[in-house]
Structures are given as C-alpha cells and as structure tokens.
N, C-alpha and C positions, 0 to 999 in steps of 0.2 A: 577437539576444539577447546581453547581456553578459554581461561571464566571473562577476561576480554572481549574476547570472539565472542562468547553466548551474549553475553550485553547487548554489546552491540547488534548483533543481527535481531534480537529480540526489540533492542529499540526501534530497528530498521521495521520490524515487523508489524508495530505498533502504527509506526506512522506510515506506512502503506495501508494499511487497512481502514484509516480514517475515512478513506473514501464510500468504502464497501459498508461500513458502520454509518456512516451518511446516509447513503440509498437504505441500507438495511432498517432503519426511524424511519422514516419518511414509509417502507412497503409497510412496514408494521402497523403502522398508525391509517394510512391510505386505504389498504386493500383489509379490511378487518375478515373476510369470508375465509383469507389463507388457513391454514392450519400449520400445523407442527412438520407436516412434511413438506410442506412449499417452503419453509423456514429452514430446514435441512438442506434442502436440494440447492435453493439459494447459498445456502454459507458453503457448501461442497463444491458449489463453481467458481464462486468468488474464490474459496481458499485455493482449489487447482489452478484455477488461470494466474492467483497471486504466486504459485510455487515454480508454474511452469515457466513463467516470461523472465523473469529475473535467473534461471538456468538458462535460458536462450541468449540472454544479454552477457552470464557472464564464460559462454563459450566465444561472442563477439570481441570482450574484452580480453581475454587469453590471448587472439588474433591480435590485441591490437596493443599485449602489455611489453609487444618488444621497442613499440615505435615509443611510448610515451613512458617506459620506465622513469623517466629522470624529473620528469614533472606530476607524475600518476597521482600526487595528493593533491595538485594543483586541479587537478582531470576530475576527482573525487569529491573533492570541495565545491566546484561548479556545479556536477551534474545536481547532488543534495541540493545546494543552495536553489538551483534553479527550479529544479522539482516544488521544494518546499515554500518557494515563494510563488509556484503556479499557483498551488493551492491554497494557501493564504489569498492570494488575490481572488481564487475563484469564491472564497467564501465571501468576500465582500463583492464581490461582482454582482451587479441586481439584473436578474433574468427576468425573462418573462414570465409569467406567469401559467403555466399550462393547470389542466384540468387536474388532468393527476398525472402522475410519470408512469412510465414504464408499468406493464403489466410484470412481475417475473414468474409470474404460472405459465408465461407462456415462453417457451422455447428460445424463440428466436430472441423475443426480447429478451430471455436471462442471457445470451450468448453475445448480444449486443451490451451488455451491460456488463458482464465478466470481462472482457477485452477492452472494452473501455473503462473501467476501474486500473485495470491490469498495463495498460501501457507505461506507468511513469514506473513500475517495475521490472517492466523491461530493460530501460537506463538506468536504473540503481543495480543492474543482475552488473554491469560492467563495472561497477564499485567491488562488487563483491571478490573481486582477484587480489583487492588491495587489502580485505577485511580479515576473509578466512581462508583457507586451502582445504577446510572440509564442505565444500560448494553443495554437495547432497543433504546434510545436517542441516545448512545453514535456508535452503530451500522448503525442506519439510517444514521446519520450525514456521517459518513467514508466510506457510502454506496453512498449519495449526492453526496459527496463532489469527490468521485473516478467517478461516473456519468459525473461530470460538466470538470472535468480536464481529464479525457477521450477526449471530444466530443471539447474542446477547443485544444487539442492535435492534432486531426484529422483535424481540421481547418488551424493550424498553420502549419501542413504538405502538406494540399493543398496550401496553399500560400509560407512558405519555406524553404520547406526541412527539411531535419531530419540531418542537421548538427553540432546539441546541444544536439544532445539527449543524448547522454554517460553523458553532466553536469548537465543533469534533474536529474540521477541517483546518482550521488555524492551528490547534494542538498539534495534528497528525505535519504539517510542515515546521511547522518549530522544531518538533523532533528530527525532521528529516534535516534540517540547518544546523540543525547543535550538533548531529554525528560528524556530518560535513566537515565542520571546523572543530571537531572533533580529530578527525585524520588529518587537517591540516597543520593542525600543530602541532600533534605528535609526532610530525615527517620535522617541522621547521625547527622545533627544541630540543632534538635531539644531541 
C-alpha cells in the first residue's frame, strides 16, 4: 500500500466511523452503569461490522469494475458525495426525541446498531477497487481505526456528554466528500 493509499483509506476510515463515535457519546454519556467491557465489546462490533461490509462491497465492485471502468471516478465521487451528504443532513435532521437510544449491553441491539452504522460502508467497500489493490490492509485499517474512535467515543461520553455529536457527523461526511473529489480529479487532471 502506498503512503496515498494509507491516506486515503485512513481518511476513509475516519469518516466511516463518525457514525459509531456518534452512538459511542451518546452510550457513554446515556447508560453510565456500562463499564470498560461493554465499551470493548461495543468498539469490537462497530470496528468488525465497519471492516467486514466495505470487503463485501468491494468484492460487488470487482463484479462490477468491468462494466463501469471508463467512468469509475465518476461512480467513486457519487457514491462519497452521497454518503457524505446523507450524513451531514442527518446531523441536521431534527428527530424525535426518544428516552434514551439503544441499549448496547444488549445483543440484539449492538447487532442492530453495528449494521446500521455499517451499511454506508458497504457502498464505500465498492470505491475501494478504485483506491487500493491491498483490499485486506485497507479493511483492517477502517476496522482499527472504527475500534479505536468507538471506544475513545464512549470515553468522551462518560466524561462529557454527547453535546457534539451531530458535528462528529458533519466532519465524518466532509471527509467522505473531500476523498470523493479527491478521486475525481485525480482521474480528470491527469
């Protein structure tokens, strides 16, 4: 992997994980009874389900790099953009108000929560053909790296509060927009 490649997917990695650094404030601050192993277990699902879906996405994108070769940074630049501006808008999106979110001690709901953090990773796993050609490095990495900023999340929520968390989410799509056209105009100024 070149020191490009690392960049990049480290960026990618960063802004995938704003979601899971989201939730991970909010349980922190929320459920104070967790301890240090509900805070593991947490960042070890987030970070696998973040490693696993983007390898699933980008054996879909392998399949599909014969069809879309000729436009692929055009393919590349969308899916980022779009990603990144779901979550920018979900940060400003005004929800309702619930009691508290998710329990993640409990099973089902960390499993409900890992696949849903984890899905817009699964459409960046199909960028990934266009980024690196070391697809396992570049997996683990976004798998760490969602691990570490998980469990730093849950920290910063027991200490204070989840009163940033909607601008974790803006950050984490900017990033995903700036790689985007990042690829896109390193395909166009060639």
């Amino acid at each position: 992997m070149t020191t490009a490649e690392f960049i990049t997917v480290c960026g990618i990695g960063v802004g995938l994980a704003m979601d899971t650094f989201a939730i991970s404030i909010v349980t922190g601050s929320v459920y104070r009874r967790l301890h240090i192993g509900h805070a593991l277990r947490m960042a070890l699902f987030f970070g696998g389900f973040q490693a696993v879906m983007p390898l699933l996405g980008w054996f879909a994108g392998e399949k599909l790099s014969g069809f879309i070769s000729s436009c692929d940074h055009w393919v590349a630049f969308a899916l980022l953009a779009v990603i990144g501006g779901k979550m920018i808008y979900e940060a400003f999106e005004i929800e309702e108000v619930e009691s508290k979110p998710q329990d993640p001690s409990n099973l089902a709901a960390l499993l409900a929560l890992s696949v849903a953090t984890s899905i817009d990773a699964l459409v960046v796993g199909i960028t990934l053909t266009l980024i690196t050609g070391s697809i396992f490095q570049a997996v683990l990495m976004i798998g760490a790296i969602t691990f570490i900023i998980s469990y730093i999340g849950w920290e910063l929520g027991r200490r204070v509060g989840h009163f940033f968390e909607n601008k974790i989410e803006i950050l984490g799509g900017l990033i995903l927009i700036a790689i985007g056209l990042k690829i896109l105009l390193s395909h166009l100024l060639r």
